[in-house]
C-alpha positions as CSV (number, residue, x, y, z in Angstrom):
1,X,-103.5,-7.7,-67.7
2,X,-101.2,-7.1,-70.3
3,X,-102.0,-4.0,-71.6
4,X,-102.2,-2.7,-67.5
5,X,-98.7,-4.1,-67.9
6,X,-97.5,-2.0,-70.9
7,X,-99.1,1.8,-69.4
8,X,-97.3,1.1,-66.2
9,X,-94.2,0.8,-67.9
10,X,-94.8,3.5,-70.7
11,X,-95.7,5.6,-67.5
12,X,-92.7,4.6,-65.6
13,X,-90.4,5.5,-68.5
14,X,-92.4,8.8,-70.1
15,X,-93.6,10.0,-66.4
16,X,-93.0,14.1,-67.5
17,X,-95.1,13.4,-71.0
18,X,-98.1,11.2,-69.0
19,X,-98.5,13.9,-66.5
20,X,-99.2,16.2,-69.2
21,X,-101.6,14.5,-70.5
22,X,-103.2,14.1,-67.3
23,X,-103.2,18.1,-67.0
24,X,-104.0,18.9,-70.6
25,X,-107.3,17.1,-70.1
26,X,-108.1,18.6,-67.0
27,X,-107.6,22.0,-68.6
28,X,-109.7,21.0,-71.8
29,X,-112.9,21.9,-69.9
30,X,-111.7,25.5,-68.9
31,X,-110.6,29.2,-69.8
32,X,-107.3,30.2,-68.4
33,X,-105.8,33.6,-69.7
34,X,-108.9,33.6,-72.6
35,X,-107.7,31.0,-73.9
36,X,-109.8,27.9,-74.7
37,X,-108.9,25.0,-72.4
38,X,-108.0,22.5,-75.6
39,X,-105.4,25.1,-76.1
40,X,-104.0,25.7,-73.1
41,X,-103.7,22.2,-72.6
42,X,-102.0,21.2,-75.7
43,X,-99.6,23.8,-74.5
44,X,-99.1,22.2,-71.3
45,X,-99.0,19.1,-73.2
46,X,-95.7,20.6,-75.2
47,X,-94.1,21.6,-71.7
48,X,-94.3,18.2,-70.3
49,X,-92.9,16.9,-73.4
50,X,-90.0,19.3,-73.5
51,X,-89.2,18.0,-70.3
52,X,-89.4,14.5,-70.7
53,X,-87.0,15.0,-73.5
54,X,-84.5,17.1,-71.7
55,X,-84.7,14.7,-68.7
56,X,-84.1,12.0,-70.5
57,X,-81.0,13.2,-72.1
58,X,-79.5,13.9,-68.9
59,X,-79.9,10.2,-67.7
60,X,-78.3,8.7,-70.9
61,X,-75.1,11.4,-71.1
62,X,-74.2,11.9,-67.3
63,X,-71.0,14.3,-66.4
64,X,-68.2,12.5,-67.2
65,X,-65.5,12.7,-63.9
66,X,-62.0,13.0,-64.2
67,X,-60.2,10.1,-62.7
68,X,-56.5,10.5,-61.7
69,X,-54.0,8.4,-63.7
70,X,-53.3,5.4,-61.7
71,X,-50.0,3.4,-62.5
72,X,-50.9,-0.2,-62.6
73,X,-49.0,-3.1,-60.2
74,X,-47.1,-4.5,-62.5
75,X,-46.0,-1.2,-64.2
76,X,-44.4,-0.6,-60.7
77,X,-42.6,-3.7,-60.3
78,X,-40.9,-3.6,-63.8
79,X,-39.9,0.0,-62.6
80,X,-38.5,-1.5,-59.4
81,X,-36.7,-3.9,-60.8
82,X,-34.3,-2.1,-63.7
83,X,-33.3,0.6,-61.0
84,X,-29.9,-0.3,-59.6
85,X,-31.3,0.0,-55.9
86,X,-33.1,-3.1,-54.3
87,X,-36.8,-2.2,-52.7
88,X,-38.6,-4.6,-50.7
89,X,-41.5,-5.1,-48.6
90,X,-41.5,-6.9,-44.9
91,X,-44.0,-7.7,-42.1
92,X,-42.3,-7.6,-38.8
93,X,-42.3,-11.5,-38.2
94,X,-39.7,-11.6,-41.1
95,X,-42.0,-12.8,-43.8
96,X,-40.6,-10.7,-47.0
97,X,-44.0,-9.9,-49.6
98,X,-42.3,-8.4,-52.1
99,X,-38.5,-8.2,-53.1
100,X,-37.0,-6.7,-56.7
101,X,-35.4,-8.8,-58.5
102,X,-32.2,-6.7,-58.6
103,X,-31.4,-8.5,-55.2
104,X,-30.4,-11.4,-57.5
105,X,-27.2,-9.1,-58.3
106,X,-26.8,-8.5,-54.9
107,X,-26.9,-11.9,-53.0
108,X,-27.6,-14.7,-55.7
109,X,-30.6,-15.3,-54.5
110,X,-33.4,-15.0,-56.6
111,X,-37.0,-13.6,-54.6
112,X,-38.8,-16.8,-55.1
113,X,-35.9,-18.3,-52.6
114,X,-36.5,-15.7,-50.3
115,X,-40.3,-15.5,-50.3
116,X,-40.0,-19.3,-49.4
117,X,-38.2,-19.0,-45.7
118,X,-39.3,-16.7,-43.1
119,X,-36.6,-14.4,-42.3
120,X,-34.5,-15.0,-44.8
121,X,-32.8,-11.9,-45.4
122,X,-32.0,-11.4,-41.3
123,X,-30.5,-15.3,-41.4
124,X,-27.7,-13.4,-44.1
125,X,-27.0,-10.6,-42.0
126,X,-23.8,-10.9,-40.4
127,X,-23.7,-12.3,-36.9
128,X,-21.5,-9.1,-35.8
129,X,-24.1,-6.4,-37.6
130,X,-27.5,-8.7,-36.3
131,X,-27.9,-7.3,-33.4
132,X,-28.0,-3.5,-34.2
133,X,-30.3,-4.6,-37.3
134,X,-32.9,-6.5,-35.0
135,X,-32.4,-3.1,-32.6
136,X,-33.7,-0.9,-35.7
137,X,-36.3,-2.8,-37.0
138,X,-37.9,-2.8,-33.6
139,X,-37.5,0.8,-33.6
140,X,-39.6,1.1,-36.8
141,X,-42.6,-0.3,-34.8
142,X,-42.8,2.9,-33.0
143,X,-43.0,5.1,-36.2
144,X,-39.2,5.9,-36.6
145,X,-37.2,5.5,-39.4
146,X,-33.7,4.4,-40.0
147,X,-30.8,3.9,-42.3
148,X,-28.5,0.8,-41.4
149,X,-25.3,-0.6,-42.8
150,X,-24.4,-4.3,-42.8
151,X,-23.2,-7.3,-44.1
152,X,-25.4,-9.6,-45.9
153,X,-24.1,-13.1,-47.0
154,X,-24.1,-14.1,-50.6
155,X,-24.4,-17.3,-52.4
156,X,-21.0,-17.9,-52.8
157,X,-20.3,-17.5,-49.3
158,X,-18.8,-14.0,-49.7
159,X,-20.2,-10.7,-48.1
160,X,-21.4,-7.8,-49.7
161,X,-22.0,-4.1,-47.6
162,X,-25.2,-2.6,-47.7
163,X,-26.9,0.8,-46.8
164,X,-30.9,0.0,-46.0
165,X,-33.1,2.7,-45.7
166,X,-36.4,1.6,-43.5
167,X,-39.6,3.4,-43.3
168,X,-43.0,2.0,-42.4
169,X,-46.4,1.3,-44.2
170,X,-49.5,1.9,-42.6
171,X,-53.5,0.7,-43.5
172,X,-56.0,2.6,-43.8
173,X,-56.3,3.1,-39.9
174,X,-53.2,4.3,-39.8
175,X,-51.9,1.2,-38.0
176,X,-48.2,0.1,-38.8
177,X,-48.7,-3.2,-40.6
178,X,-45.2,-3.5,-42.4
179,X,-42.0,-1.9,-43.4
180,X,-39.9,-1.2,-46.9
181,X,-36.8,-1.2,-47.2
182,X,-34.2,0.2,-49.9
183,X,-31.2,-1.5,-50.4
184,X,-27.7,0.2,-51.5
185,X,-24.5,-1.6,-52.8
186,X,-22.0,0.3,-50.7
187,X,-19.2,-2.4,-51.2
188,X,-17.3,-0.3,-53.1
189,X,-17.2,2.5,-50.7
190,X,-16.5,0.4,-47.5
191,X,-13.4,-1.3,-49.6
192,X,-12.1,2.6,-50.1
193,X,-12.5,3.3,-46.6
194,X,-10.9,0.0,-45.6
195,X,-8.0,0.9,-47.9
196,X,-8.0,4.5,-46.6
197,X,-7.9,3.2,-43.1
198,X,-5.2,0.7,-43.5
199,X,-3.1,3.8,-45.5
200,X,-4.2,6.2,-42.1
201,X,-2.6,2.8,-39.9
202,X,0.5,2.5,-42.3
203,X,1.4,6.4,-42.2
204,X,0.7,6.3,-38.2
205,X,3.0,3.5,-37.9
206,X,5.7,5.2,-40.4
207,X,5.4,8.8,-38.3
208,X,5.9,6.5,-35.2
209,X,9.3,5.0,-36.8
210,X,10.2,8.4,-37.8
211,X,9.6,9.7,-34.7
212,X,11.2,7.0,-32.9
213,X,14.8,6.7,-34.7
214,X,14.4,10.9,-34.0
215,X,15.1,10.0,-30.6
216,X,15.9,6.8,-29.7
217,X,19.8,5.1,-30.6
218,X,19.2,2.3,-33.0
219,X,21.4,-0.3,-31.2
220,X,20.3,0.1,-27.6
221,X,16.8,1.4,-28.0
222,X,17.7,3.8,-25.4
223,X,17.0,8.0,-25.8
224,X,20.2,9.2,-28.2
225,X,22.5,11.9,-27.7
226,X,20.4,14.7,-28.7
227,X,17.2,14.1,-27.5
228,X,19.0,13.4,-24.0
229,X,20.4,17.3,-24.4
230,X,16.8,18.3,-24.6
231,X,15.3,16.3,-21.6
232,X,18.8,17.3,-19.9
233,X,17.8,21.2,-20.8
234,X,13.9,20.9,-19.4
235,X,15.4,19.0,-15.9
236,X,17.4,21.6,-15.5
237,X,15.1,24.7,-15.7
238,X,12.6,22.7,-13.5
239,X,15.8,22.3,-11.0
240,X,16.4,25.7,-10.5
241,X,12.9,26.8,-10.9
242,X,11.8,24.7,-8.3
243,X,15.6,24.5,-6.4
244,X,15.5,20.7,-6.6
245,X,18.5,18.7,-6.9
246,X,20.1,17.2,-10.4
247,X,22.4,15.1,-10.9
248,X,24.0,12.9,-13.6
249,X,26.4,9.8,-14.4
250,X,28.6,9.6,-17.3
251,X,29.3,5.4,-17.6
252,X,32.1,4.5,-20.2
253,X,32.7,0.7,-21.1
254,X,36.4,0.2,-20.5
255,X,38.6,-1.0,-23.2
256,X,35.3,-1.8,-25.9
257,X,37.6,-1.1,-28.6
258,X,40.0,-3.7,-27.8
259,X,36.4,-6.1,-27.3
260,X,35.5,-5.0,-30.8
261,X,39.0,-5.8,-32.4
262,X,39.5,-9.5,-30.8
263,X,35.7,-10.8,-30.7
264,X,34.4,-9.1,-33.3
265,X,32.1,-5.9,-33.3
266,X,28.9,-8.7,-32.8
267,X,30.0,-8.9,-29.0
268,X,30.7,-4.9,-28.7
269,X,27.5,-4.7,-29.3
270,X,25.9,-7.6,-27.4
271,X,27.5,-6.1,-24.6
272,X,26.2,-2.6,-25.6
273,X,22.4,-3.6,-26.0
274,X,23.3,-5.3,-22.7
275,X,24.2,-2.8,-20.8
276,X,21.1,-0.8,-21.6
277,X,18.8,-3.3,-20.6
278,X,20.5,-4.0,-16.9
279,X,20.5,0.4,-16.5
280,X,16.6,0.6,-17.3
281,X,15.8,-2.6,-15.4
282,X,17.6,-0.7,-12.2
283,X,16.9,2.6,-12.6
284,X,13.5,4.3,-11.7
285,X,10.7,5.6,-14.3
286,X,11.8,9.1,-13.8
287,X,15.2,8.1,-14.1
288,X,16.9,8.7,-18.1
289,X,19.0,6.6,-20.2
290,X,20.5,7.6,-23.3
291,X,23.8,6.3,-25.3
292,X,26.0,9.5,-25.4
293,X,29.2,8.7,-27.2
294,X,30.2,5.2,-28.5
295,X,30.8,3.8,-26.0
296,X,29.2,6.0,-23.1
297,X,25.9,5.8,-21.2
298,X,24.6,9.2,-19.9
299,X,22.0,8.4,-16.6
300,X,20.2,11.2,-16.0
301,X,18.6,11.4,-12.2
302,X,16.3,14.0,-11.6
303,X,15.9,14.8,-7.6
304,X,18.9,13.0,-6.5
305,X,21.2,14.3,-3.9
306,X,25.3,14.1,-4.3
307,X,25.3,11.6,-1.3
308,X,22.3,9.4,-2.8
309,X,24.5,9.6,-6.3
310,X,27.4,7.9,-4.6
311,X,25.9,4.8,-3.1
312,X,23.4,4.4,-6.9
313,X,26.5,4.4,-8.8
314,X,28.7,1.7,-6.9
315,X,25.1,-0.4,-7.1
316,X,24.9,0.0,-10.9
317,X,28.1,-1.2,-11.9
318,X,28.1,-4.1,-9.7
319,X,24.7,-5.1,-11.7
320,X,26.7,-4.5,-14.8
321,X,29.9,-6.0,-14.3
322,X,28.1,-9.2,-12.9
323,X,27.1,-9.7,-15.9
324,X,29.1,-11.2,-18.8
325,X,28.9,-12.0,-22.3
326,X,28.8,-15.5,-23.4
327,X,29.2,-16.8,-27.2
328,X,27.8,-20.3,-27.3
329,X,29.1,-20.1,-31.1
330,X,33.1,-20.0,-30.2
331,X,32.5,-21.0,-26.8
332,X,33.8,-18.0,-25.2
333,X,32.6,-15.7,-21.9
334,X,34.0,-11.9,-22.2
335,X,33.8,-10.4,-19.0
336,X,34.3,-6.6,-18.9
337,X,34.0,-3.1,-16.4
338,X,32.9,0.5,-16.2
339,X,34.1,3.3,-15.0
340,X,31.6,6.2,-14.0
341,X,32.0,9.9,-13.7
342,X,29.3,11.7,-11.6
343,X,27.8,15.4,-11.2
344,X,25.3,17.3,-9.3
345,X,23.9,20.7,-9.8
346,X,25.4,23.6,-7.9
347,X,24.9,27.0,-7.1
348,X,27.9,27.3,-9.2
349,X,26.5,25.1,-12.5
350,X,25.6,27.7,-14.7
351,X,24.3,25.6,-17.9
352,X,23.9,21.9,-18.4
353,X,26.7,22.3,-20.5
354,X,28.5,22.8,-17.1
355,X,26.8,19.7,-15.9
356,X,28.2,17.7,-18.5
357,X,31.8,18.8,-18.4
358,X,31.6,18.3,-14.7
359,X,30.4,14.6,-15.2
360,X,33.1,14.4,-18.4
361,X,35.8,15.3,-16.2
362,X,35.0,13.2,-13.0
363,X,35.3,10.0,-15.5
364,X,38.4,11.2,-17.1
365,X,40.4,11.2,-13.5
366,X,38.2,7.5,-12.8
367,X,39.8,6.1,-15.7
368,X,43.5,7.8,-15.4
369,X,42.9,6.6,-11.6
370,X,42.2,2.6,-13.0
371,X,45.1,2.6,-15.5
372,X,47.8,4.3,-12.4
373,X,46.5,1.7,-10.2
């Protein structure tokens, strides 16, 4: 049994050099060629063993195949986690598998403390920036990808500004399973275009003071002298290009001067800013207010007729004159009048100069009238 044993497995591992044997027997008996059959078989005998040999050097040296270089796990990680950038790895319940370490910089946290509590990283997200973060993440289910900026709260309790890029990760059915993410440190950059914006604001707001004190009398906040002489101009082209009626009122505070030496130039110019207020609380939207002189008030009032002019200007100075100034301080109530001189546009009003001089002189015979009477 044993030596049955020991041919089977001599056969099984010289099969090419039993086989010739097995031939070269066979072949003994006979001629092939004029040869003798011994020696043809011992050459068939040679063949097999030539063969066997080569065969069996082809089993123990088999073709070496080129594998590609493959970069090991942990290699990776150590690459993640000395660039500046944080990468990490999500499943779409929130549950973070992977995080670099360089989110320690970022946050304080270290990724042990994240990997602990499911959605970690979303509870830090700012409540104003959470909802357009939830929005894109639930966009990357359907294949998209996205880059975000948002808030995300450190340990200390301050906020630091970050760009994430999102992308998916699919298995091998090409089935979205997770996302990655790439985090940026933009806190720097928002801070400059904070900075940049507040500088935008502060040279608004400077060109708006500029722009104002161009046209507007720093006392009475009304329109001054010559930005009135430019809206005067434009009303009067649209007057005669549309033959509409103009007209004007020239108000003068009588005897300010003598106010200002007595009381004090506070109360000149209480009753000044005064003044203003009670025309451009009476007067319509259309209707233009601008300080002219000292102590004039020019009232422009576009589409007014001559006969509507009269009965507006006894109304106004009633409003004014009912009016007085009181000094709690000494104790004192300064009442005081106006006197108005009024104009319309004519056939005859060539310029607004003309409009002006017309209104000018009107209020010189008003006054010269108050002082005869």
């Amino acid at each position: 049994m044993g030596n049955r044993t020991i041919v089977k497995a001599y056969i099984n591992k010289y099969k090419y050099c039993a086989l010739g044997v097995i031939v070269a027997l066979n072949c003994a008996i006979v001629s092939i060629f004029r040869l003798e059959g011994i020696t043809f078989g011992l050459v068939v005998l040679a063949f097999f063993c030539t063969l066997q040999f080569l065969t069996k050097n082809e089993e123990q040296n088999p073709p070496i195949e080129e594998k590609p270089d493959i970069v090991s796990e942990s290699l990776l990680h150590e690459i993640m986690n000395v660039v500046p950038e944080v990468v990490y790895v999500s499943m779409f319940n929130g549950s973070v598998k992977y995080i670099s370490n360089g989110i320690e910089k970022f946050i304080g946290y270290k990724p042990d403390e994240i990997y602990r509590t499911r959605n970690f990283l979303f509870h830090q997200v700012h409540p104003d920036d959470k909802e357009k973060v939830s929005k894109q993440i639930h966009l990357l289910q359907k294949g998209s990808e996205a880059t975000v900026e948002y808030r995300l709260l450190k340990k200390d309790g301050t906020y630091v500004w970050v760009s994430d890029y999102l992308n998916t990760m699919k298995n091998e059915w090409g089935n979205i399973t997770h996302y990655h993410g790439i985090l940026i440190n933009i806190d720097e950059r928002k801070t400059h275009d904070k900075n940049l914006q507040m500088l935008n604001t502060r040279i608004h707001q400077l060109n708006d003071m500029v722009n104002h004190h161009a046209v507007r009398d720093s006392l009475t906040n009304v329109y001054n002298k010559r930005y009135s002489l430019v809206i005067l101009q434009n009303e009067f082209n649209r007057a005669r290009a549309q033959n509409k009626p103009l007209s004007c009122l020239l108000m003068d505070i009588d005897h300010l001067e003598y106010i200002n030496t007595r009381y004090g130039y506070f109360l000149g110019n209480r009753i000044l800013t005064d003044i203003a207020k009670c025309l451009q609380k009476n007067l319509s939207s259309s209707d233009v207010v601008s300080r002219f002189g000292d102590d004039e008030f020019l009232i422009l009032l576009p589409e007014v007729t001559k006969e509507e002019l009269d009965s507006m200007s006894v109304s106004l100075v009633k409003e004014i004159e009912k009016c007085p100034i009181k000094d709690e301080e000494k104790n004192i109530t300064i009442s005081f009048t106006v006197t108005v001189g009024m104009s319309t546009i004519t056939p005859k009003t060539k310029s607004i100069t003309d409009l002006i001089e017309q209104a000018s002189n009107a209020l010189y015979t008003a006054k010269r009238t108050k002082k005869s009477a």
